[in-house]
C-alpha positions in Angstrom: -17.7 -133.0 203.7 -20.3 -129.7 203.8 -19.8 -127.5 206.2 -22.1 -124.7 208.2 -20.1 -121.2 206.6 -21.6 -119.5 209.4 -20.9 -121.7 212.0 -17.1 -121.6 210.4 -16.7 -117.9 210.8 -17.7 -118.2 214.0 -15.7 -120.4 215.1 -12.5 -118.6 213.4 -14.1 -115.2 214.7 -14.2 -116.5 218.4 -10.5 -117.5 217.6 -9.2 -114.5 216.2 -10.7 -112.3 219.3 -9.3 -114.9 221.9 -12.9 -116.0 223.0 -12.8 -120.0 222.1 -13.5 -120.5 226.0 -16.5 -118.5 225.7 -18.4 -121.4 224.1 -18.7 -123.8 226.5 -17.9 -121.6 229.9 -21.7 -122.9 231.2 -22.9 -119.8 231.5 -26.4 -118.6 229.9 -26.3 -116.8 226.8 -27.3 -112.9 226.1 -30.1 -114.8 223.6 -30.5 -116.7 227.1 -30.9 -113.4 229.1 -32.8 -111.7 227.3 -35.4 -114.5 227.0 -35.5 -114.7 230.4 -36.8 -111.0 230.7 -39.4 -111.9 228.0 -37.5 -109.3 225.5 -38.3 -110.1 221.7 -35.4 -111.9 220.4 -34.0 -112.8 216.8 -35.4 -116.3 215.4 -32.7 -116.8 213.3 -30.3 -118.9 214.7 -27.5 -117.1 212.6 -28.3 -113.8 214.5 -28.8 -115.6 217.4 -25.1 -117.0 217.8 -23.3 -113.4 216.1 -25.1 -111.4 219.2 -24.5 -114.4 221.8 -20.4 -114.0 220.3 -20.8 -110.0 219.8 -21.9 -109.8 223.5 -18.6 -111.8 224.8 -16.3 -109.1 223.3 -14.4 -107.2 226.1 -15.3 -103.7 224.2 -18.9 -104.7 225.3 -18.6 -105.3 228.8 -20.2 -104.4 231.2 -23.4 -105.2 229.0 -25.5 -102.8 231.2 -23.7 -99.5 229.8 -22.0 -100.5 226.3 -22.6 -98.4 223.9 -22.5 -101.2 221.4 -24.6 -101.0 217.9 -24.3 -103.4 215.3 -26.0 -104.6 212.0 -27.2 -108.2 212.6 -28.0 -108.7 208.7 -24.4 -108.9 208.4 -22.7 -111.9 209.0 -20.2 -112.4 211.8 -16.8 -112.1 209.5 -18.4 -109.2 207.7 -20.0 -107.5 210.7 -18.7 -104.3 212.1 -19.9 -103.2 215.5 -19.1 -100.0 217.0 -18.4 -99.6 220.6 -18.1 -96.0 220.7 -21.5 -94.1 220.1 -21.4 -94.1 216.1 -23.3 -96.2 213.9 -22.3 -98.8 211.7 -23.0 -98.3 207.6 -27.0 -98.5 207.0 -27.6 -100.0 204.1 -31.3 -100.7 202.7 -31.5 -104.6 204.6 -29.9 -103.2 208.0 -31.4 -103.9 211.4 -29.2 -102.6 213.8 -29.3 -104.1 217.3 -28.5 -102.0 220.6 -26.5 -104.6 223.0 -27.4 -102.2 226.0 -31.2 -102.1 225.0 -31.7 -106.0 223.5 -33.6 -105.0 220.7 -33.3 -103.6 217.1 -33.8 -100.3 216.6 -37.0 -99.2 214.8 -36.6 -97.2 211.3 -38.0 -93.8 213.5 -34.4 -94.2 215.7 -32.3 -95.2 212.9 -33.8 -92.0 211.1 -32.8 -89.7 214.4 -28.7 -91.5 214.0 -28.9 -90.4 210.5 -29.7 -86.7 211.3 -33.0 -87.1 210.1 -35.8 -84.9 212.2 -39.1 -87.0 211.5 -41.3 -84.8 213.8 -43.3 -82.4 210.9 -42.4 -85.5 208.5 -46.3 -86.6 206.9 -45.6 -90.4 207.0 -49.1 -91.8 207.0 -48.7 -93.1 203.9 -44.9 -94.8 204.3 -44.4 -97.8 205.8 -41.6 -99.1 207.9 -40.1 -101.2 205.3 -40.4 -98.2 202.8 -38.7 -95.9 205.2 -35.8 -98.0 206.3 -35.1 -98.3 202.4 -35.0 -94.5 202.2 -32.7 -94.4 204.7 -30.3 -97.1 203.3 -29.9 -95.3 200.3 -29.5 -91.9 202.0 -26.6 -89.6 203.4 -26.4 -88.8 207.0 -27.2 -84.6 207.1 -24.3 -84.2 208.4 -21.8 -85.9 205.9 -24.0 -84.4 203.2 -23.5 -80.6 204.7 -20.0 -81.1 204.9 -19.7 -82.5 201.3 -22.0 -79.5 200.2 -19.3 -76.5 202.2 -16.7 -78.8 200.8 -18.2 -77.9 197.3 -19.0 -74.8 197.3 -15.3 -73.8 198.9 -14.1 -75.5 195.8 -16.4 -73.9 193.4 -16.1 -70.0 195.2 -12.4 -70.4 195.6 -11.2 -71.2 192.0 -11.6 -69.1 188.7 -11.4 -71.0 185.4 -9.9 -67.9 183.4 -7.3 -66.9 186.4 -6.6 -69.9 188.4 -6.9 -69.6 192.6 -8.1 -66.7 194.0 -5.9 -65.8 196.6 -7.3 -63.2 199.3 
């Protein structure tokens, strides 16, 4: 017999987080909820269900104030949502939803959570879809200035004819 995979991992997903009475509790949905206040909501019915499970987790309550970000291209068992402020992993297909907000956030946001400032940026001639590529394949500034120090401690604090310099 076939099954639905994602419908599967749902199901164990609910399970493992102690949240199989969340699926038929009668109350409306966050897809629901948000619909109801006209916000623009995935079509994809995968989507649909991880946010509707992802918004039942006790890390995301109250709804109102979470600080909840996660990448709905992801599917449920390999989708990593953060709670705490940080950002999942961008990667060149991500749309990362904000539980608080309803919505995804737009390439120009996910740009500002990679330390990007896109304010003298000439983008005219980029689109969305270009940009959000660039970013999936880039380093947050951060990271990549504390590789770089990392580095160039390594490379000033070592002589290949003497060994460590010692101070």
């Amino acid at each position: 017999m076939l099954e639905c995979s994602w419908r599967a991992n749902a199901v164990k997903y609910l399970a493992d987080n102690t949240l199989t009475w969340a699926a038929a509790d009668g109350c409306i949905t966050y897809i629901q909820a948000l619909e109801l206040i006209d916000e623009k909501v995935p079509h994809s019915a995968r989507e649909r269900n991880l946010l509707n499970v992802l918004a039942r987790l006790p890390a995301a309550q109250p709804l109102r104030a979470t600080m909840m970000i996660t990448d709905i291209s992801q599917a449920i068992d390999r989708s990593r949502p953060k709670f705490d402020g940080t950002v999942p992993t961008m990667a060149t297909n991500a749309k990362m939803w904000s539980m608080q907000a309803g919505r995804l956030l737009d390439v120009s946001e996910m740009a500002k959570l990679m330390g990007h400032d896109l304010g003298k940026a000439d983008l005219r001639f980029t689109s969305a879809a270009q940009m959000s590529t660039m970013l999936g394949m880039s380093m947050h500034v951060g990271t990549a200035g504390f590789a770089l120090s990392g580095l160039l401690a390594a490379v000033g604090g070592y002589d290949l004819h003497e060994g460590l310099i010692s101070e």
